[in-house]
N, C-alpha and C positions, 0 to 999 in steps of 0.2 A: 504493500500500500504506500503512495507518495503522500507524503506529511501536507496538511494544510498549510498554504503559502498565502499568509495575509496580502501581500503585494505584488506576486511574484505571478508566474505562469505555473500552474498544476495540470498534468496529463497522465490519466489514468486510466488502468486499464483496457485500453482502446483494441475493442473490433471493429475489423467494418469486410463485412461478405459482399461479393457480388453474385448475383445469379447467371449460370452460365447455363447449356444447354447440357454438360456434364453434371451440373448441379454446383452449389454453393463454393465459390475461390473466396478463402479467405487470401488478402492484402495483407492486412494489419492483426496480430494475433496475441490479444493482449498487453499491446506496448505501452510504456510508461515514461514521463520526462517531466524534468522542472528546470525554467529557467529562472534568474531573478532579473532585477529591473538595472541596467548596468550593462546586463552580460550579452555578449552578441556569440552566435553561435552557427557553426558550419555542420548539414546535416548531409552526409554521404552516403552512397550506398548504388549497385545498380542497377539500371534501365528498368522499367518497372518495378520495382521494390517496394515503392508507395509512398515514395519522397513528398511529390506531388498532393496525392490523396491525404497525408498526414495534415500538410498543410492547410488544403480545404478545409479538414473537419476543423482545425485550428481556427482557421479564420470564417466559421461557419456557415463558408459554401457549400458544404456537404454534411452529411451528419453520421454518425457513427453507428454500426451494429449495434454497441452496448459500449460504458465505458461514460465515460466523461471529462469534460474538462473546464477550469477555471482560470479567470484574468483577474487576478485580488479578490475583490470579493462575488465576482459576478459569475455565476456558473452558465459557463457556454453554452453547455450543453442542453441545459433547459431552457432556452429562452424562445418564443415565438414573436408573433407579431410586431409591435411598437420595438419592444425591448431590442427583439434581432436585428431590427432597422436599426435601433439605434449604436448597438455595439460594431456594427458593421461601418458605420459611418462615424462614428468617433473615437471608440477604442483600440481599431486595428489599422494598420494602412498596407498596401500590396505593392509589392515593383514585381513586373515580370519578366521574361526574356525579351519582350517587343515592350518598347514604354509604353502604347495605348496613348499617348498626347493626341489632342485632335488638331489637324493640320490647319486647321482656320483662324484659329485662337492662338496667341500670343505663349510666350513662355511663363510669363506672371498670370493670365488667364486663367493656363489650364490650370496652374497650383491652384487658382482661385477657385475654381470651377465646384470641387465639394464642396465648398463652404457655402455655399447659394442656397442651398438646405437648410443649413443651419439656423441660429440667430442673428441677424446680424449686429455686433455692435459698433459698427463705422472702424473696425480694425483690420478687418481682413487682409484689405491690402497692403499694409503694413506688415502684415505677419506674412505674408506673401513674398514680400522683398526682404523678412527676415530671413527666411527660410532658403530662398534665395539662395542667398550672401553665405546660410552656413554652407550650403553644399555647391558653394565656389561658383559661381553662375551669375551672380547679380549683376553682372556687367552685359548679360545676357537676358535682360527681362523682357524686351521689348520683341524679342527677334522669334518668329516663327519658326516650328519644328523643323522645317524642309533646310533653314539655315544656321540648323546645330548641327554637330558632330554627334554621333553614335554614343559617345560619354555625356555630353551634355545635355544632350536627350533623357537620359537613366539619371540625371543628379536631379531635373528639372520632375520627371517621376517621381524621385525620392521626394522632394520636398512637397508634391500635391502630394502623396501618403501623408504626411504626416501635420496637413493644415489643419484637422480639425484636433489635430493632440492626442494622435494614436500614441498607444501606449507599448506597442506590440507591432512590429516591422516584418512580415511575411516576403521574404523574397527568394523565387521561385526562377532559378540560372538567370540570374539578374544579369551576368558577365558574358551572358551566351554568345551573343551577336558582336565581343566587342572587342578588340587585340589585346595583345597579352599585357602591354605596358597601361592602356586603358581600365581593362577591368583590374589590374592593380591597384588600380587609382579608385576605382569605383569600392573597392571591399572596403581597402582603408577608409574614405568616407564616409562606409558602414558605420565601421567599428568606431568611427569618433563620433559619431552620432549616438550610437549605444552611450557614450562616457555622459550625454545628458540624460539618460536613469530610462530610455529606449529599451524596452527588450528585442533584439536582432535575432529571426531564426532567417539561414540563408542555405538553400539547396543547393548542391553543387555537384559536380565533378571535378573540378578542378583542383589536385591536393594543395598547389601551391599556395594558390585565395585562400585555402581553410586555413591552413597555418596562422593565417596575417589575422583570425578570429579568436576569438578566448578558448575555446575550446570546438570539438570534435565529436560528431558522434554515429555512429553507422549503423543504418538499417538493415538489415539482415536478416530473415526467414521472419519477417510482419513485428521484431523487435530493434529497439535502440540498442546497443551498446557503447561504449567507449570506443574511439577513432585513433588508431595507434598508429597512422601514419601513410604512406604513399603505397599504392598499390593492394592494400587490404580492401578496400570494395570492389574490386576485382573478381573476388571470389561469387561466385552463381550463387545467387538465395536460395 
């Protein structure tokens, strides 16, 4: 059983079956994880293993056979209507392998763009150009996706995740699309974004990015383990 985490990220138990024409594939068989608010984290493992589907149930686009999980105090796992709108839109934010920017909208736009839901209290776009500024871009607010760079695209993502104050940073081969010196650049301003009390879970293949994360962790016949380094997800589920 993983300890209640007043603050933190709690994952427990987790099944999630799919129905197949053989009958039920279990993914995820039992797996269990706790991050805390700080910590940014490299989730390995491969090609189907359920890197992916982890994630979802995490950021509860998908929901789990059995099992549950928790954001401080708020159980993911039960939440429907208002509540799931709402932990969707303020407590989690996503980066994926395509940033998803929309090409008509400005760079400070799209960050702006969740917040339009929100309340608004005449700061948005202030928090906009802060957010910006942290993930190195602000000199870049004005300029449409078509006239970014493949990195600047994914900072300009990062920073719309995380407008309305997610708590929780889902990113799903964020570095997919982007050369090796770029997505270098792109992990590290992960992980310094984690040191503002972010929790970072980031899927990967790449051992080198994990490294440059607090820690490692490898999925493996539908559980986490400990990630002990290059070449160990390698090994067939």
């Amino acid at each position: 059983m993983v300890r209640e985490n007043e603050r933190g990220l709690a994952v427990e138990d987790i099944v999630k079956e799919y129905e197949t024409p053989a009958g039920p594939h279990r993914v995820l068989d039992g797996l269990s994880m706790t991050a805390q608010p700080g910590e940014a984290v490299a989730i390995l493992g491969p090609s189907g293993s359920g890197k992916s589907t982890l994630l979802n149930i995490i950021g509860s686009l998908d929901r789990p056979t059995s099992g549950r999980v928790r954001l401080g105090d708020t159980a993911v796992t039960d939440l429907d209507g208002t509540g799931l709108a709402s932990y969707r839109a303020n407590e989690v934010g996503f980066i994926f392998q395509d940033h998803h920017l929309l090409p008509q909208l400005t760079a400070i736009e799209n960050v702006m763009l969740p917040s339009l839901a929100a309340e608004d209290d005449g700061k948005g776009e202030d928090r906009a150009r802060e957010l910006l500024g942290r993930v190195g871009v602000a000199d870049r607010a004005d300029a449409f996706p078509a006239r970014l760079s493949g990195g600047e695209r994914q900072r300009v993502a990062a920073a719309r995740a995380l407008i309305n104050g997610a708590r929780l940073l889902l990113c799903d081969e964020p570095t997919g699309n982007l050369d090796r010196d770029t997505g270098r650049n792109l992990v590290t301003m992960l992980r310094d974004l984690s040191e503002d009390g972010v929790i970072v879970l980031m899927v990967t293949h790449n051992h080198e990015q994990a490294t440059l994360l607090d820690r490692g962790l490898l999925l493996r016949e539908g559980r986490l383990v400990p990630w002990k380094g290059a070449g160990e997800d390698r090994t067939p589920a």
